[in-house]
C-alpha positions as CSV (number, residue, x, y, z in Angstrom):
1,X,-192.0,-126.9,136.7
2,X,-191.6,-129.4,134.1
3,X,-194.8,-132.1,133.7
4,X,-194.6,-135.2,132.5
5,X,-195.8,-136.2,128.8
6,X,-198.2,-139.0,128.4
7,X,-198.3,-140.5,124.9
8,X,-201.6,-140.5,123.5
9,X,-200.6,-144.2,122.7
10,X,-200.4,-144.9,126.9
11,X,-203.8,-142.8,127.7
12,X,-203.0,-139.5,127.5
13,X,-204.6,-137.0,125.5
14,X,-206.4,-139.3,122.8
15,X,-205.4,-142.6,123.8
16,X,-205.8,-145.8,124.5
17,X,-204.6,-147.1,127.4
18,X,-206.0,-147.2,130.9
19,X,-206.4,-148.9,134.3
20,X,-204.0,-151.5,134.7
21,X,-201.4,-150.5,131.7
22,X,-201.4,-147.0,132.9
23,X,-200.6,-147.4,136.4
24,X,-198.1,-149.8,135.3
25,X,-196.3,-147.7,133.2
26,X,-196.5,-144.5,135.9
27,X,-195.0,-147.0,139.0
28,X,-192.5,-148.5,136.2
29,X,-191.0,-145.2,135.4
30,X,-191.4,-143.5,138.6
31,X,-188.4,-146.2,139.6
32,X,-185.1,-145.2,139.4
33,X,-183.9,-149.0,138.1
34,X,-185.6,-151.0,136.0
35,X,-185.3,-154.5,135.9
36,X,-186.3,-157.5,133.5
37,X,-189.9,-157.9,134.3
38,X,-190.5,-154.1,133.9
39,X,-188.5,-153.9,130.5
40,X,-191.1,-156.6,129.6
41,X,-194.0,-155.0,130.8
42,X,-193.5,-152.2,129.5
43,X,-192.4,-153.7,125.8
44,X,-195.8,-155.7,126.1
45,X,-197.9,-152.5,127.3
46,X,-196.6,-150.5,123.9
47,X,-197.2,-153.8,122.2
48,X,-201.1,-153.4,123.3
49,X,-201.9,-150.4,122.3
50,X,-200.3,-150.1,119.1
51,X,-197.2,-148.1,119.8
52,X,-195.5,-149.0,116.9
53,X,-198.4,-148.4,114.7
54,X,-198.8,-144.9,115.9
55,X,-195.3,-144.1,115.7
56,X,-195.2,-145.4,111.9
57,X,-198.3,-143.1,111.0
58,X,-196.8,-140.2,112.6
59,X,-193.7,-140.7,110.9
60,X,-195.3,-141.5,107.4
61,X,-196.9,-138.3,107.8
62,X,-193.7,-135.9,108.9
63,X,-191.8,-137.8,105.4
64,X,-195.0,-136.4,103.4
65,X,-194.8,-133.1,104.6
66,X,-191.0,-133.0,104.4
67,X,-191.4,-134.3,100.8
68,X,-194.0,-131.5,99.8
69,X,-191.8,-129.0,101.6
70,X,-189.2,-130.0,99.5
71,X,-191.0,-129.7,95.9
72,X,-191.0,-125.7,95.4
73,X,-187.0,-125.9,95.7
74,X,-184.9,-125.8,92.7
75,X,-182.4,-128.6,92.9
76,X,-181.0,-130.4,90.2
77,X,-182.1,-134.2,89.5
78,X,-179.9,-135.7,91.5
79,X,-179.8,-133.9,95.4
80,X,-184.1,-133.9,94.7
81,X,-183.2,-137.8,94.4
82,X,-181.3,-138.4,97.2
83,X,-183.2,-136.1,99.3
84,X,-186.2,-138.1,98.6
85,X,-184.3,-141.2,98.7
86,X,-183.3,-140.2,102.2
87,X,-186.2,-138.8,103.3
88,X,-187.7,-142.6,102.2
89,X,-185.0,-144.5,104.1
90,X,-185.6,-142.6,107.5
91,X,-188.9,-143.2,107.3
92,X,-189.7,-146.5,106.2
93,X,-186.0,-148.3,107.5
94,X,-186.6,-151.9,109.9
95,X,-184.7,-152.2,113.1
């Protein structure tokens, strides 16, 4: 039986949101359409509790450790420079 994942983000494990958000989000995607107001909702609910924050600090860390995963391999100048450069771009790119 599969379970469904809670960020830490939305209240699970951890996280910040409760009461009102929470429930929100559960009825929101316990529907099988969404419409305008619940796209909203639930871009303002991930506003609140710092969704976008989270997800940068968990992806500044996952480029660190790919970076320091990288250092004890021989390549020449150049791939180490792209990789890195890559590795940068992924990480840090605006939508």
């Amino acid at each position: 039986m599969r379970r469904s994942y809670i960020s830490p983000a939305l209240g699970g494990p951890g996280g910040g949101a409760g009461g009102a958000a929470l429930d929100d989000m559960q009825r929101i995607y316990s529907q099988t359409e969404l419409d305008e107001d619940d796209v909203q909702r639930v871009l303002a609910i991930l506003d609140e509790v710092g969704a976008r924050e989270s997800a940068q600090e968990l992806t500044e860390s996952a480029a660190n450790r790919a970076l320091e995963a990288l250092s004890p391999v021989s390549l020449p100048g150049w791939a180490r420079a792209e990789a890195e450069e890559l590795v940068d771009f992924l990480a840090r790119r605006e939508y």
